[in-house]
C-alpha positions as CSV (number, residue, x, y, z in Angstrom):
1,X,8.5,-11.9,-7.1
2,X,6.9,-8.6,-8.2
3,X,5.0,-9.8,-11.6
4,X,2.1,-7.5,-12.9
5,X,-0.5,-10.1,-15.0
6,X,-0.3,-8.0,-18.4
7,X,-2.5,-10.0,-20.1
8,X,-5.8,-10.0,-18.1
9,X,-8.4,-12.5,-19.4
10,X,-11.9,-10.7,-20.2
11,X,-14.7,-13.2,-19.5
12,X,-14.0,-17.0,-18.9
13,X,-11.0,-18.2,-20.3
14,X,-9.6,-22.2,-21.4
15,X,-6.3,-21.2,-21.6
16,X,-4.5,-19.3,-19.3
17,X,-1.9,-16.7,-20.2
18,X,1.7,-16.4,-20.7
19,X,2.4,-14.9,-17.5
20,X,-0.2,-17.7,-15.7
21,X,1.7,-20.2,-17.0
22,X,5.2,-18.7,-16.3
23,X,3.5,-18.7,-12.5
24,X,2.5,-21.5,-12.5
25,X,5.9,-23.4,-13.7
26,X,7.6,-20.9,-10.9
27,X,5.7,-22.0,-7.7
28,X,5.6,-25.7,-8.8
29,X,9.2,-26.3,-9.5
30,X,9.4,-24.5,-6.1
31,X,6.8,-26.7,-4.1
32,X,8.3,-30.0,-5.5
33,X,12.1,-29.0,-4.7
34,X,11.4,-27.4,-1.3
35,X,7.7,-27.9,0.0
36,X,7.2,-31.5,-0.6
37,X,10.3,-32.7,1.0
38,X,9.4,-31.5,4.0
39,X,5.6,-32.1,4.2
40,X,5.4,-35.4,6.0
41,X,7.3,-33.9,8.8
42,X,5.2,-30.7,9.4
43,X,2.4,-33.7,9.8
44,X,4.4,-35.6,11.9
45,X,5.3,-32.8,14.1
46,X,2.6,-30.5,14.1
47,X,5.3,-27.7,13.8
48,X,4.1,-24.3,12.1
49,X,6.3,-24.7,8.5
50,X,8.4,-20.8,9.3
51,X,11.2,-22.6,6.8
52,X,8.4,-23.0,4.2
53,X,6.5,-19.4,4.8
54,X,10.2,-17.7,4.9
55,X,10.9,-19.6,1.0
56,X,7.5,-18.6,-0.2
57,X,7.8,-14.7,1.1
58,X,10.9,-14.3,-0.9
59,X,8.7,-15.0,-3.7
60,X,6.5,-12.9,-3.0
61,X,3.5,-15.5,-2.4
62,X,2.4,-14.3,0.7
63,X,0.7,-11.1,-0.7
64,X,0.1,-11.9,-4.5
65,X,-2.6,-10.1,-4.5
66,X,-1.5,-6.9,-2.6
67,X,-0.6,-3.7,-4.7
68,X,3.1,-3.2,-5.4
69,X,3.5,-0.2,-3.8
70,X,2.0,-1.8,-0.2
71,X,4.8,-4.4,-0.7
72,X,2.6,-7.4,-2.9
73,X,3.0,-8.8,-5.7
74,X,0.1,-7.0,-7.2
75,X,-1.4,-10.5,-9.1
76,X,-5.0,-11.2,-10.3
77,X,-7.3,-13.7,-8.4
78,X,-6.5,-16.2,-11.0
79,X,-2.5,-15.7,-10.6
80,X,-3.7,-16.8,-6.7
81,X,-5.5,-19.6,-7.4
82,X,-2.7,-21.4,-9.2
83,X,-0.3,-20.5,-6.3
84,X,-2.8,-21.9,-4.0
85,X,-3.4,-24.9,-5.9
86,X,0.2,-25.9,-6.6
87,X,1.5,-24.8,-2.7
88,X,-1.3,-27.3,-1.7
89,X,-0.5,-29.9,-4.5
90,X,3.2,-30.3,-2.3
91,X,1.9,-29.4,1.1
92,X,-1.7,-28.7,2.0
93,X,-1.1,-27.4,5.5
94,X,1.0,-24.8,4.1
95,X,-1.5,-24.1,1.2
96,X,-4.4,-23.7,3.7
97,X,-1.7,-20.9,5.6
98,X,-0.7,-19.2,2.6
99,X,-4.4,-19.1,1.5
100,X,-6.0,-17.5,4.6
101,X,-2.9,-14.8,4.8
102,X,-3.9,-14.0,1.4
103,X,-7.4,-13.7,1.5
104,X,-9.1,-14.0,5.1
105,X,-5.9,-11.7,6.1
106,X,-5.0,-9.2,3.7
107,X,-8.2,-8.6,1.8
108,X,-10.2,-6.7,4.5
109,X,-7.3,-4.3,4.8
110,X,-7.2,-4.0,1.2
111,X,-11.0,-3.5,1.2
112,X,-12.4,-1.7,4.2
113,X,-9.1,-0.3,5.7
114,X,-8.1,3.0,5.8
115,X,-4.8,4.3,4.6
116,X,-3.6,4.3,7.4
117,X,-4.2,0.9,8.3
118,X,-3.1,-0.3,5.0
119,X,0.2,1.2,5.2
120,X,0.6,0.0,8.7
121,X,-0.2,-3.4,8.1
122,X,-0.1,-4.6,4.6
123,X,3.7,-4.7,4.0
124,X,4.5,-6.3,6.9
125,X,2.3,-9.1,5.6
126,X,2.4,-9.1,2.3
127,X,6.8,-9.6,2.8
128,X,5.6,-12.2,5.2
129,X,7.0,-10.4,8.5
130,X,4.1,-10.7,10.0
131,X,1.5,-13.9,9.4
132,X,-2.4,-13.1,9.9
133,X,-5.2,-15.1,11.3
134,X,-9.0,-14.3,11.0
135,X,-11.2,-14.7,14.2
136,X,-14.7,-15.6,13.3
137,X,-15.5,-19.2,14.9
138,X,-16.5,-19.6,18.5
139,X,-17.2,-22.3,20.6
140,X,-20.9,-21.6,19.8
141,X,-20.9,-20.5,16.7
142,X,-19.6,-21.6,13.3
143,X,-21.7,-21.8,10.7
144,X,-24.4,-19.4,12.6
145,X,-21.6,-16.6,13.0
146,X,-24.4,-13.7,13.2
147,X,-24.6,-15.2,17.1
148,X,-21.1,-14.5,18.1
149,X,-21.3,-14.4,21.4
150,X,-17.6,-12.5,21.7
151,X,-18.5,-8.4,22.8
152,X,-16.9,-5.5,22.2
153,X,-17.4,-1.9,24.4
154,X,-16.3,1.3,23.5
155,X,-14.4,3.0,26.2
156,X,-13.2,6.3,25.6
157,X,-10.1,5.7,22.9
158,X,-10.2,1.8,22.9
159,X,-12.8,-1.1,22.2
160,X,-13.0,-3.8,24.8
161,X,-13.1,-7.2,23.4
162,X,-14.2,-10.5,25.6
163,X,-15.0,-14.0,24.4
164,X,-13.1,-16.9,23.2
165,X,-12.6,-17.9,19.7
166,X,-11.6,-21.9,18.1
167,X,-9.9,-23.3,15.5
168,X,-8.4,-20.2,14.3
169,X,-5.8,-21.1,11.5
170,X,-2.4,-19.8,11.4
171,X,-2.6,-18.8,15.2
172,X,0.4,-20.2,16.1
173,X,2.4,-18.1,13.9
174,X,0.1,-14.9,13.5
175,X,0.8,-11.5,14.9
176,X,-2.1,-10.3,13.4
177,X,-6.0,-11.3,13.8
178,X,-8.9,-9.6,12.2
179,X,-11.4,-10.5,14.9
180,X,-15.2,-10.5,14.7
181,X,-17.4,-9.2,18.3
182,X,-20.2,-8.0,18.5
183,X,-21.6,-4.8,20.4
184,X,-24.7,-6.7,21.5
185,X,-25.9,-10.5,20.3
186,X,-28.9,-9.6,20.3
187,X,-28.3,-7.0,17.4
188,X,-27.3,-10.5,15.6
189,X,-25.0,-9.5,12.2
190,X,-26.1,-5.7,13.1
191,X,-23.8,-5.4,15.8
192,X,-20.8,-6.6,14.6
193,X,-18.0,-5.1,14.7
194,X,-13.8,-6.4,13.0
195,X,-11.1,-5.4,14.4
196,X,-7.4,-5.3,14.1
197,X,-5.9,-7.0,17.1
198,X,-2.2,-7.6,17.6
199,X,-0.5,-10.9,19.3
200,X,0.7,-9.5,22.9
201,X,-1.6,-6.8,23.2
202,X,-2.7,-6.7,27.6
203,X,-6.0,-9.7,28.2
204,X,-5.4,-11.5,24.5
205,X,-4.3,-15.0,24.6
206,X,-3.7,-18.0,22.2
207,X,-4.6,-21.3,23.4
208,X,-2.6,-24.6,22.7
209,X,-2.6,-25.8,19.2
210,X,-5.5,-28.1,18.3
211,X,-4.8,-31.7,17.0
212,X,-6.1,-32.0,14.0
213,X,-7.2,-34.7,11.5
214,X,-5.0,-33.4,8.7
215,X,-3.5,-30.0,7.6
216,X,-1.8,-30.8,11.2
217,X,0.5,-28.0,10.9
218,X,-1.9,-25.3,10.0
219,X,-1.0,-23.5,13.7
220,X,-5.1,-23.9,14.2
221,X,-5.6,-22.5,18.4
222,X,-8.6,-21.3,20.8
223,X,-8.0,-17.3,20.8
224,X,-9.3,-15.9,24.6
225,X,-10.3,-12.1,25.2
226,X,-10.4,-10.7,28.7
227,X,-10.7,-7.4,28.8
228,X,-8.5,-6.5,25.8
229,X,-8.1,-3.2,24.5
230,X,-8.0,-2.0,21.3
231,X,-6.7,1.1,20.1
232,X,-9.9,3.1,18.2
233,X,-7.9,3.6,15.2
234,X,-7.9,0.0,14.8
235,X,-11.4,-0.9,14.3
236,X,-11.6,-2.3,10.3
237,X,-14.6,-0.7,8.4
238,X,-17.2,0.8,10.6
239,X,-19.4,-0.2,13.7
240,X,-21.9,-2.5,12.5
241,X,-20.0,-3.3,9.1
242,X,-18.1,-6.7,10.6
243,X,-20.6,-8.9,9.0
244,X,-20.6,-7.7,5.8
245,X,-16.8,-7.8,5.7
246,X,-16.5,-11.4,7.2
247,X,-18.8,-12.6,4.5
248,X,-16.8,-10.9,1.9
249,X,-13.5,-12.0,3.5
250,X,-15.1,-15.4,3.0
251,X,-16.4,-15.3,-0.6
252,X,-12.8,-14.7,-1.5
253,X,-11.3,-17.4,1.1
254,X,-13.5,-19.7,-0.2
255,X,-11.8,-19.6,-3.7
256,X,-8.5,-20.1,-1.8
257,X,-10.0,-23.4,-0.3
258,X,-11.4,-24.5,-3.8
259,X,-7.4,-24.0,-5.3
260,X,-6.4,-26.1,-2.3
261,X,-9.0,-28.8,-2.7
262,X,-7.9,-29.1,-6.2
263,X,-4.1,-29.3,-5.2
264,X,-4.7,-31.9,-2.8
265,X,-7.0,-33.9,-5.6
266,X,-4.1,-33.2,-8.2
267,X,-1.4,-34.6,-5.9
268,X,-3.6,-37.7,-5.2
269,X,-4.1,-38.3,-8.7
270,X,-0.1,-37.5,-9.0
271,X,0.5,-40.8,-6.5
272,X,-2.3,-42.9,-8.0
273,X,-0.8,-42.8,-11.7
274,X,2.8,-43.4,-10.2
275,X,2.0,-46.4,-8.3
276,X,-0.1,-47.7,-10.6
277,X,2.5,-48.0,-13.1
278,X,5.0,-48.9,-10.5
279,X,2.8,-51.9,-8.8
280,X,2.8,-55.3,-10.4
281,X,-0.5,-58.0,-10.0
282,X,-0.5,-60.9,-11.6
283,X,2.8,-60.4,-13.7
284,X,1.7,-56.9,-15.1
285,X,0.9,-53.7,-14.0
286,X,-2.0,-53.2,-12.1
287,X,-2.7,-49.5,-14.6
288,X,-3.3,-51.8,-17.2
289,X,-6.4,-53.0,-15.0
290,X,-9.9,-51.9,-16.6
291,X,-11.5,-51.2,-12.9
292,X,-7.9,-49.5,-11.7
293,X,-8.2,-47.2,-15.0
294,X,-11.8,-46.3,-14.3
295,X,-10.6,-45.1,-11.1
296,X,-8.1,-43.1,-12.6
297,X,-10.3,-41.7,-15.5
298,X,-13.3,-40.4,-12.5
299,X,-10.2,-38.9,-10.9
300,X,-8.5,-37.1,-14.1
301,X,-12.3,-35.5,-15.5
302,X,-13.4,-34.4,-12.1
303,X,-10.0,-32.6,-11.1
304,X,-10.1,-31.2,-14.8
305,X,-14.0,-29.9,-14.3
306,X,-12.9,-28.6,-10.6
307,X,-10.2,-27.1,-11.9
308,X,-12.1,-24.8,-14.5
309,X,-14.8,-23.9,-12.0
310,X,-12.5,-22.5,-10.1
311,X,-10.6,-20.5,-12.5
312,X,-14.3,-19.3,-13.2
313,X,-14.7,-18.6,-9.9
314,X,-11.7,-16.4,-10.0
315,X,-11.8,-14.3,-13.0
316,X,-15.6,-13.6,-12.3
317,X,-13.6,-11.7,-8.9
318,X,-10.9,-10.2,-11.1
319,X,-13.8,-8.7,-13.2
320,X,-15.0,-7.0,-10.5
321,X,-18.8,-8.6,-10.7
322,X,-20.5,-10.3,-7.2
323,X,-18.7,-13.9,-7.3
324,X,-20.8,-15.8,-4.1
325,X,-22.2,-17.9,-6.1
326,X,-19.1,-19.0,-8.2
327,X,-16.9,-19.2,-5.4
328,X,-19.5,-21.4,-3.4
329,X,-20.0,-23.5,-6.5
330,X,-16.0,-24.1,-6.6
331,X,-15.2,-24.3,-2.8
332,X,-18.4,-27.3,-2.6
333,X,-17.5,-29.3,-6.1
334,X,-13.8,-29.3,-5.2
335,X,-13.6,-30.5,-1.8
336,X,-16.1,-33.3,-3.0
337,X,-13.4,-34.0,-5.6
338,X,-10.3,-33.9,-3.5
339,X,-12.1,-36.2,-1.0
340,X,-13.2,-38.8,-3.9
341,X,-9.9,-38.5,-5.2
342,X,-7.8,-39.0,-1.9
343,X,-10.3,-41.8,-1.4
344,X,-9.5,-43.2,-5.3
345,X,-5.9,-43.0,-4.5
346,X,-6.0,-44.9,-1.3
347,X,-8.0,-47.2,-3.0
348,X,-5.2,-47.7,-6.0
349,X,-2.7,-48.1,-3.4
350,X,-4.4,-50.8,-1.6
351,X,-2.8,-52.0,1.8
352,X,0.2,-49.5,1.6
353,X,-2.6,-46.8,1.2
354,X,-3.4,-47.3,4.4
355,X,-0.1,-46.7,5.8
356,X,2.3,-43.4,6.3
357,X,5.0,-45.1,4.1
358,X,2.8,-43.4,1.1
359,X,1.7,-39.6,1.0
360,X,-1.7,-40.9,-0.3
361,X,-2.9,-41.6,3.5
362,X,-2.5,-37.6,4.1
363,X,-4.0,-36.6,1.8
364,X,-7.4,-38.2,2.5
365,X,-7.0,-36.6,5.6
366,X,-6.5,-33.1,4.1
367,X,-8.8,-33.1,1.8
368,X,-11.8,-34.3,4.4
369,X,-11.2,-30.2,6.0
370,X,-12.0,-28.5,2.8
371,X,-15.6,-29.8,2.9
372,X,-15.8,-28.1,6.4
373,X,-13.8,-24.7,7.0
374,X,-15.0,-21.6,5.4
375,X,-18.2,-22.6,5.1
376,X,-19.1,-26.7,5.1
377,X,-20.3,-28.3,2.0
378,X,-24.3,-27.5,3.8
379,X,-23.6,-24.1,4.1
380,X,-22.7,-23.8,0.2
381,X,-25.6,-25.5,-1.3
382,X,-27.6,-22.7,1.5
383,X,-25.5,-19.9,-0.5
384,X,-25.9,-21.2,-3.7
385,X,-29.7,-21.6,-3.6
386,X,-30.1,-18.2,-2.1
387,X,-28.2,-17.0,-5.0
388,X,-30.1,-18.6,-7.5
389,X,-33.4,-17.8,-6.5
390,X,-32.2,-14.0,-5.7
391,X,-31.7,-13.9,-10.1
């Protein structure tokens, strides 16, 4: 898929465009015939979803917003968010992989690399030959990531990198990781340091895949440095500059997170309506049920409200203004929603809610994630209240 978004919305927008909707329509006919099939298995199994991520770079979704010329589809932050959200909608675990090789991946190439590293790197991920992965958690650190404990030592043409990293999406199928260390902890987010690190390279190892609550087959690992070198050439921004680009990385993976919250809250709406049509109590169906539609209705408005504060959130980005506050704002209020609605849904389903033979079961377990990578649901509220007292 190589479509340019000719009609960029100025401002906030209620109605998206021709070309969003065209999109749109694309990737979810696509998710419902191919993703959704096979998303219970990839949970079951735990098995990285390369039939799924091979489908999706033929479309051109893994690099949708990557300029044409470096292989993407060169799309707006808005054309992302609905391929986010409706990837997610079929299969979260592939939505939360397609997201972070989009965003957490590609855009601190696309913002801090040099040419060199862009034309090294970017087409090979944006075709989806190459998956990424972004090392910033540590054992010790996850929300306080200015006290990475992880070093790095210049020595002569390469950096040295030690220290372990955890739950590192995508690992399982990555080739590339932009990795965090840190010159000296003691510097805090002054030392830090990104790098571009390649799977294989001499004293890098990834650790067994975690077992996971839900997104189960997210490829999430324990990343180990001992004494791995790193070509010069292939440190991302400059010396000191990591922090700055991990929090920027994470502004816009947070606005990936919101579209998959609101994909997961979507899809548990999706089952609650069907099987409350579907289900019969007390010879008639149970939708027609006062306390079942109330359900429903909290479900419908607060996807509808996520929804638009995350389209906000991503056409404040695509107008080129400072969009922390917006993208906190989303990534916070839709995981709360999907986690309402996947509890909703259960709820609707009753009994068989609590079992596998309905989807609704995975999703609560999806959605619970959203309120803790990238930032937990704490951490936002920190962000936005900085942000508001900053005006």
């Amino acid at each position: 898929m190589s479509q340019t978004m000719t009609e960029k919305p100025s401002g906030f927008c209620f109605e998206l465009s021709e070309d969003h909707k065209m999109v749109q329509k694309m990737v979810r006919d696509f998710a419902s015939e191919h993703l959704a099939p096979r998303a219970a298995h990839y949970d079951r199994t735990c098995e990285f979803p390369w039939e799924n991520v091979k489908k999706m770079a033929e479309l051109g979704l893994m690099g949708v917003t990557v300029p044409e010329e470096l292989g993407g589809a060169g799309m707006d932050s808005l054309a992302y968010s609905i391929v986010i959200e409706e990837i997610s909608r079929a299969c979260a675990a592939t939505g939360v992989i397609t997201a972070v090789q989009n965003s957490l991946g590609e855009y601190p190439l696309m913002a801090f690399g040099t040419e060199e590293q862009k034309k090294k790197y970017l087409p090979l991920m944006a075709r989806g030959e190459k998956i990424a992965a972004y090392a910033l958690t540590e054992p010790g650190s996850g929300s306080d990531s200015a006290s990475m404990q992880t070093r790095c030592e210049l020595q002569g043409d390469h950096w040295v990198l030690n220290g372990q990293k955890n739950w590192i999406t995508n690992s399982t199928g990555a080739e590339i990781f932009i990795v965090y260390a840190t010159k000296d902890p003691d510097l805090k987010h002054k030392g830090i340091c990104c790098f571009i690190v390649e799977k294989g390279w001499e004293g890098f190892t990834v650790g067994k895949h975690e077992e996971t609550l839900g997104v189960r087959a997210s490829g999430t690992c324990g990343l180990t440095f001992e004494n791995c070198k790193v070509p010069r050439e292939n440190l991302l921004g400059v010396e000191g500059e990591g922090f700055k680009i991990a929090m920027q990385a994470l502004d816009t993976g947070r606005v990936g997170i919101a579209a998959q919250a609101v994909g997961i809250a979507q899809a548990a709406l999706d089952n609650a309506l069907r099987y409350s049509k579907e289900r019969q109590q007390f010879k008639k169906a149970i939708s027609e049920f006062q306390l079942v539609q109330e359900m429903l209705v909290q479900m419908a408005v607060e996807i509808d409200a996520a929804r638009l504060m995350l389209y906000r959130a991503a056409l404040k980005r695509d107008s080129g203004e400072k969009f922390t506050k917006e993208a906190s704002m989303a990534k916070l209020y839709c995981s709360e929603v999907a986690m309402r609605a996947a509890l909703n849904a259960v709820q609707v389903h009753g009994g068989y809610g609590y079992s596998k033979e309905y989807p609704v079961e995975r999703l609560l377990r999806d959605a619970k994630v959203t309120q803790i990578y990238e930032g937990t649901s704490e951490i936002q509220k920190l962000v936005i209240a900085r942000e508001l007292l900053r005006d």
